[in-house]
Steps between C-alpha positions, in 0.01 A plus 500: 500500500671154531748394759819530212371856483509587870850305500665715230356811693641450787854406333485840375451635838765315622773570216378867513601535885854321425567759192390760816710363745796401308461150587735204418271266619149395344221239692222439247411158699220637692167372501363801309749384221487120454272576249767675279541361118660847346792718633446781475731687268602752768702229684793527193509859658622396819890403376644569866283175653708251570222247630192416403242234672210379254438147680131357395403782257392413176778617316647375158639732294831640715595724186415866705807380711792533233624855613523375849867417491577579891189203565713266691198258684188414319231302658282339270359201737175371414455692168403404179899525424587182356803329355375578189554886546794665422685682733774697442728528813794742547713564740440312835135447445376358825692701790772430721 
């Protein structure tokens, strides 16, 4: 099992106890998550979560984000985000 594996495991724990919970808030910068390259699709289930950390995960493709249209702060410090990704942004992406 490789590190990416573990990562994406423990996002699912993590997004699983926010669905639970009702969260609006999501921290998948942990050290049991740097290792991240996939969201899991069960994040585009959490539509009430208004931020979202991913700082220095491996993270490319921000696509399982679209139905998060309350997400008003995304972190994506020291990921493989690049200004060569495209980004939708709506609203007041980026908090108050």
């Amino acid at each position: 099992m490789s590190d990416a594996d573990d990562a994406y495991r423990e996002a699912q724990r993590l997004i699983a106890a926010a669905q639970a919970s009702g969260a609006t808030r999501l921290d998948l910068a942990t050290p049991k998550t740097r290792a991240l390259a996939d969201l899991p699709p069960e994040l585009s289930t959490l539509t009430a979560l208004t931020w979202l950390d991913l700082r220095g995960t491996q993270v490319t493709d921000l696509s399982p984000l679209t139905p998060l249209t309350a997400l008003t702060t995304l972190d994506l410090e020291r990921t493989s985000v690049g200004e060569g990704t495209p980004v939708t942004v709506r609203g007041e992406l980026g908090g108050r």
